[in-house]
C-alpha positions as CSV (number, residue, x, y, z in Angstrom):
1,X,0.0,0.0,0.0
2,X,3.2,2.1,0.6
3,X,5.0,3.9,3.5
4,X,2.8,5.1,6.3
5,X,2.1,8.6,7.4
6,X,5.0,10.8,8.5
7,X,7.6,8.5,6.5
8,X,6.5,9.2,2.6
9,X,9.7,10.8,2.0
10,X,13.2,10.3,2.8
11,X,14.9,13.9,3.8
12,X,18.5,14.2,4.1
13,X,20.9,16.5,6.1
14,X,17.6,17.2,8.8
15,X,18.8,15.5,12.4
16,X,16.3,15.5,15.0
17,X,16.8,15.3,18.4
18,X,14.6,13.9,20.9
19,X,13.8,13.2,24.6
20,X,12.1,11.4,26.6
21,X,8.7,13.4,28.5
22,X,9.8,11.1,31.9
23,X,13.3,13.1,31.4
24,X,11.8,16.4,31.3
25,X,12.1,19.2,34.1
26,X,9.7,21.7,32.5
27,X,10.2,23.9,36.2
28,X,13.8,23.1,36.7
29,X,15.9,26.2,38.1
30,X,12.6,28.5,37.2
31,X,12.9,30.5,40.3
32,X,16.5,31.1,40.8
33,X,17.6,31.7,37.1
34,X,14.1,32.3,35.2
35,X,12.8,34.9,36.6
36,X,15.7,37.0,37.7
37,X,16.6,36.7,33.7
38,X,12.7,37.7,32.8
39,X,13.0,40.8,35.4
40,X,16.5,42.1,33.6
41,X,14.7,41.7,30.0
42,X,12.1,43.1,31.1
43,X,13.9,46.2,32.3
44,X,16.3,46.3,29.8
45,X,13.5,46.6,26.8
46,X,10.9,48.7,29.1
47,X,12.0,52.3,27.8
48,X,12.2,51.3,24.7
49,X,8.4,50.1,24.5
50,X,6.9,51.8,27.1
51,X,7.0,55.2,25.4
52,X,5.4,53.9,22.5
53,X,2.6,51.7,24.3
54,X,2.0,54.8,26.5
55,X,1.6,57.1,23.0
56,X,-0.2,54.8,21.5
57,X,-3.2,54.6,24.2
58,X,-3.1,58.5,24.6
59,X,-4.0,58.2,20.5
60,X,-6.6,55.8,20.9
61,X,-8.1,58.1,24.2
62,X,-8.0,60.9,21.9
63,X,-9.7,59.1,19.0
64,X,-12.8,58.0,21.0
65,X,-13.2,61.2,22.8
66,X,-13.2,62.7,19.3
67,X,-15.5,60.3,17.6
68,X,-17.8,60.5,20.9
69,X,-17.7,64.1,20.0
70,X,-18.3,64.4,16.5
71,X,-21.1,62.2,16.7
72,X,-23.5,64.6,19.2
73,X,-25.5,67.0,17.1
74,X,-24.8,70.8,17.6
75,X,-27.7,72.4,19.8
76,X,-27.1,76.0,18.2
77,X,-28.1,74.4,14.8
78,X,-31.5,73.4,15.6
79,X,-32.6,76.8,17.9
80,X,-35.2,78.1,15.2
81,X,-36.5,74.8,14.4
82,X,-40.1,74.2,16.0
C-alpha cells in the first residue's frame, strides 16, 4: 500500500533530536535563574516600548473622545427649528 504517514519521504541532512517526557524538568531552576533573567529583560527593553505603548493609548483616548464628540448633534443648529 506504501509507507505510512510521516515516513512518505526520505529527507537528508535534517537530524532531530529527541527526549524522553519522563526526562523532562519543564520547572527546573525557574525560580533562581528564570525569573531573575525575565525581570532584567524586562527592564532592559521597558524604555524602549513603554514610550510607544504609552503614546499609542493617549492616541486611541483621543480618538474615541473625538468620535464621541463628533457624533452629538450641535444644539445652536437646531434653535429656530419648532
Amino acid at each position: 500500500m506504501g509507507p505510512e504517514f510521516g515516513r512518505l519521504a526520505y529527507v537528508r541532512h535534517i537530524i532531530t533530536y529527541s527526549l524522553s517526557p519522563f526526562e523532562q524538568r519543564p520547572f527546573a531552576k525557574y525560580f533562581s535563574v528564570g525569573l531573575p533573567n525575565l525581570w532584567r529583560r524586562f527592564r532592559g527593553q521597558v524604555l524602549r516600548v513603554g514610550p510607544l505603548f504609552m503614546a499609542g493609548y493617549a492616541l486611541y483616548l483621543w480618538a474615541i473622545e473625538e468620535e464621541q464628540r463628533l457624533k452629538r448633534k450641535n444644539p445652536a443648529d437646531y434653535v429656530n427649528d419648532e
